[in-house]
N, C-alpha and C positions, 0 to 999 in steps of 0.2 A: 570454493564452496558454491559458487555462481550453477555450475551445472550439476551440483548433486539436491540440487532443489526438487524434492516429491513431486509428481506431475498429478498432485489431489486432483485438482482441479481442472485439469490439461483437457479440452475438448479433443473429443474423437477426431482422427482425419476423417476429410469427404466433406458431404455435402453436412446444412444441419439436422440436428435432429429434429422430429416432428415435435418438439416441445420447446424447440426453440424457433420454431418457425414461428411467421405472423399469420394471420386467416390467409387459407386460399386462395381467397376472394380479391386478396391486396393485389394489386400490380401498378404499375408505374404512371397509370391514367385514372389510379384511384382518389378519391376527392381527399385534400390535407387532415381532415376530421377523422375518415374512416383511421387513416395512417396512426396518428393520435391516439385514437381507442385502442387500436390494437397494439401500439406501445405499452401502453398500460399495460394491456393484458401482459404482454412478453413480463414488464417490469414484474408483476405478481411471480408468476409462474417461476423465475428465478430467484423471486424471497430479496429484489432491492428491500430497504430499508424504507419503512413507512413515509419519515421525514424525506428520502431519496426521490421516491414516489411523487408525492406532494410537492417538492419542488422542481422538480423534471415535469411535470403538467402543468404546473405554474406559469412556467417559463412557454411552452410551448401554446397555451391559452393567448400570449401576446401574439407571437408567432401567425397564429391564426387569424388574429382579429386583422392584425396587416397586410396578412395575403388574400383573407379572405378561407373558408369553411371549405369550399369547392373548390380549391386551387388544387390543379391534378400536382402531385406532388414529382411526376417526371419531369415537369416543365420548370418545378424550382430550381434556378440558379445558381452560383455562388456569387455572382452578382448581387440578385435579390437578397441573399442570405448577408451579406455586407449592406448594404443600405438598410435592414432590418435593424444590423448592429448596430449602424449610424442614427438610426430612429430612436432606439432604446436609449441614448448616448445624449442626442440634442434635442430630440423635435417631439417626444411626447411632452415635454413641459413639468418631465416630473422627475426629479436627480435622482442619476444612478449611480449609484458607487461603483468605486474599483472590483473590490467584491461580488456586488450582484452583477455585474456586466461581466465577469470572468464563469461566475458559475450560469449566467445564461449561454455564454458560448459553449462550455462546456456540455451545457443542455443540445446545443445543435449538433455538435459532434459525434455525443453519445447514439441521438436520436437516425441520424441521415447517417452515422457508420454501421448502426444498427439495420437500418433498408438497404444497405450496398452489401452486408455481409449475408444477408438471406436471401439477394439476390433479386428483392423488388425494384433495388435501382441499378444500373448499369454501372455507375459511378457515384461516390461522395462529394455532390455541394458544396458540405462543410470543411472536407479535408485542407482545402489552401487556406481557411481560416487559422490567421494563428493569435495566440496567447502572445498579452502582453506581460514583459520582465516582471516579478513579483516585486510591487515596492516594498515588500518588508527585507530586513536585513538576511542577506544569505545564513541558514544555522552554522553552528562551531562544527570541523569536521574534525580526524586527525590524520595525517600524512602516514606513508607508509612506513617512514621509519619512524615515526611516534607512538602507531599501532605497534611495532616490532620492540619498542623501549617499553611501553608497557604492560608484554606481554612476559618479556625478558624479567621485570621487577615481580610478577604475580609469581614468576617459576620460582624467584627467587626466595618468596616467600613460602612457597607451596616446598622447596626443599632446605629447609630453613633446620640443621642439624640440632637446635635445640627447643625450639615451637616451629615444627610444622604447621602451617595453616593453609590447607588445599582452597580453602571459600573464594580468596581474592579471586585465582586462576581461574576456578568453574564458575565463578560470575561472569567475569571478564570474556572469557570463550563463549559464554552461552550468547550473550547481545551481540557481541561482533557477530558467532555465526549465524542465529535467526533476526537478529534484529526486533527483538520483543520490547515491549516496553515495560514500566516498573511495574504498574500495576499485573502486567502478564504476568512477570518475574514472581512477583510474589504471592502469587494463586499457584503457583508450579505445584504441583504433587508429587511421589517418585512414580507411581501408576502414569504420568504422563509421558513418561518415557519407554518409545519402545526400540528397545536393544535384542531384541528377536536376530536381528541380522547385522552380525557385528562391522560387517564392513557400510552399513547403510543404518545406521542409525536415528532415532528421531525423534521430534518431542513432538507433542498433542499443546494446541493452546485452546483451553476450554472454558468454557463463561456458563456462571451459573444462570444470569440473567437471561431468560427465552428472547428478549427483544437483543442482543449482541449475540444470538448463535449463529450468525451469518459470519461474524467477525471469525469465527472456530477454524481453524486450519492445523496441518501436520506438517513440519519443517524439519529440513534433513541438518544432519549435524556431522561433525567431523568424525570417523572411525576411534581416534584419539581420545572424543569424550566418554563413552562408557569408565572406561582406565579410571579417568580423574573423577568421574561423579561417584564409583563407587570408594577413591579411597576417602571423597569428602563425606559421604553418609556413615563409612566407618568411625570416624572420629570425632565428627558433630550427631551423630543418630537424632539426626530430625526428623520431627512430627508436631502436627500432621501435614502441612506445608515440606518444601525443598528449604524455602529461607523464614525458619518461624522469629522473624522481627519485624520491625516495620520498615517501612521505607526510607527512613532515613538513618537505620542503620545498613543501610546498604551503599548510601550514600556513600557515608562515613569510609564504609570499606576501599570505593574507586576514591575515595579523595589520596587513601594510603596509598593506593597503586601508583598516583602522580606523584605525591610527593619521593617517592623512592625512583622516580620514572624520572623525575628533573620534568613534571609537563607545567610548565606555568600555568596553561588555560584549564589546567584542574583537568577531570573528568566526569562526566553525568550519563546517566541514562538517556538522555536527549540526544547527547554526541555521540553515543558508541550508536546511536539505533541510527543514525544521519549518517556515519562513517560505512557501517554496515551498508545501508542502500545504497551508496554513494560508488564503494565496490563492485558488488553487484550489478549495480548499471553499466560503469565503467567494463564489466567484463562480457558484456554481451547481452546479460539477463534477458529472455524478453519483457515489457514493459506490462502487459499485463500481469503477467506470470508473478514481480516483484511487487505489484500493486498487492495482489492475492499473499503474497510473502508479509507484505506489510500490517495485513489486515484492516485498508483503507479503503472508502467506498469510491464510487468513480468521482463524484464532486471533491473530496478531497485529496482523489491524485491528481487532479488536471495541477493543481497549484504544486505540487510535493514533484511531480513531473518535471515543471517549468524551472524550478528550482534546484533538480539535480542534472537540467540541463545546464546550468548557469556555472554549478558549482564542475560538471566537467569539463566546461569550459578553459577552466581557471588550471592550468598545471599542479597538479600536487606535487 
């Protein structure tokens, strides 16, 4: 599924476009302030997230005060940019959490791969900077042949010679192959689905809310699923939602899929959206590209990053 993922969002080859360029005027002897402002600006113009905004200027307000306002931003180091970290860390006097010291890195990343990618700087700073291991507990994933055990028990349900029940399957299909989450799941409409192109199929994840229409994307889906969505709307004829319950009657549903699967660690919305990514990276995905899959802003994939680094780590 890794490579039939919609290129929504896929930037044009070449150079960037004038709307994602920074002023001009920026070049590699331009004072750290200027660089700054027209971060910002870039940030707008792309629709980050207000909170995204505000704390990617936050962070970089530090930044400034200990290089300095006029610090040509060519001459910054990756040196400088560590000793920065090390200041933020010991020597301001004021404790920093794991947390804020991960999404401030995160911030320099963002900011100095954003000047190397428009070509104001030569190279990234920040790139040898790396992320430290997520001290929270690795998430629940499931192995290949646990994904195959309870995919096996949904069919078995879905061809079930005296209650047919298609729901388990088209649930279970949908999160493994977009990786939505519950709440996605259960705003789904049949209108979000477009089956215009049977071998390329695809759902709409849409938010009524104006402040998450950044999160909105279009996810491709296996050729397979039209087949099963349509004979699950034949037989539940829902409206005005895909799944008109609440969420934990969905639960309920994967909890049936494990127990008929033999999965001890149950199964959740959490795990199939973790197993999903987890895939997906594993198979090449580009890392943006699955971020935007995810519908995660850049502060919260640096951590979701680090973590399905850890977990490809680990053999499945």
């Amino acid at each position: 599924m890794a490579e039939q993922q919609l290129p929504l969002f896929q930037r044009p080859a070449g150079p960037p476009s004038g709307e994602d360029q920074p002023s001009p005027r920026l070049a590699s002897h331009s004072p750290l302030r200027a660089a700054i402002a027209a971060f910002g600006d870039h940030m707008q113009r792309v629709r980050f997230s207000q909170n995204t905004i505000k704390s990617f200027l936050g962070d970089l307000s530090f930044l400034e005060r200990y290089l300095g306002s006029d610090a040509e931003i060519g001459a910054i180091a990756t040196g400088d940019l560590r000793r920065f970290m090390e200041y933020l860390r010991h020597g301001r006097g004021v404790p920093c959490t794991s947390k804020s010291y991960g999404r401030r890195l995160t911030t320099l990343k963002v900011f100095f791969g954003w000047l190397a990618e428009t070509n104001v700087l030569g190279h990234d700073p920040a790139a040898p900077l790396v992320h430290e291991p997520a001290a929270s507990p690795l998430p629940q994933v499931l192995f290949d042949e646990q994904v195959e055990r309870a995919l096996e028990a949904a069919r078995r349900l879905a061809a079930d010679p005296k209650n047919p029940d298609p729901r388990p399957l088209l649930l279970l299909s949908l999160i493994l192959q977009t990786g939505m989450k519950k709440s996605e799941c259960l705003a789904l409409q049949h209108a979000d689905f477009d089956l215009s192109d049977p071998q390329a199929p695809a759902v709409w994840i849409r938010y009524k809310d104006p402040r998450r229409r950044h999160k909105e994307r279009k996810l491709a889906l296996d050729p397979s699923l039209p087949a099963l969505l349509r004979t699950y709307v034949e037989v539940y004829r829902p409206r005005p939602t895909l799944f008109p319950c609440t969420g934990r009657n969905l639960e309920y549903v994967l909890r049936r899929i494990a127990q008929l699967a033999g999965l001890e660690g149950g199964l959740s919305f959490e795990m199939l959206r973790w197993t999903c990514a987890l895939r997906d990276f594993k198979s090449g995905m580009d890392p943006d590209r699955l971020r935007r899959k995810l519908g995660l802003s850049e502060i919260s994939w640096e951590e979701t990053l680090a973590r399905l680094q850890a977990l490809a780590a680990n053999p499945l």
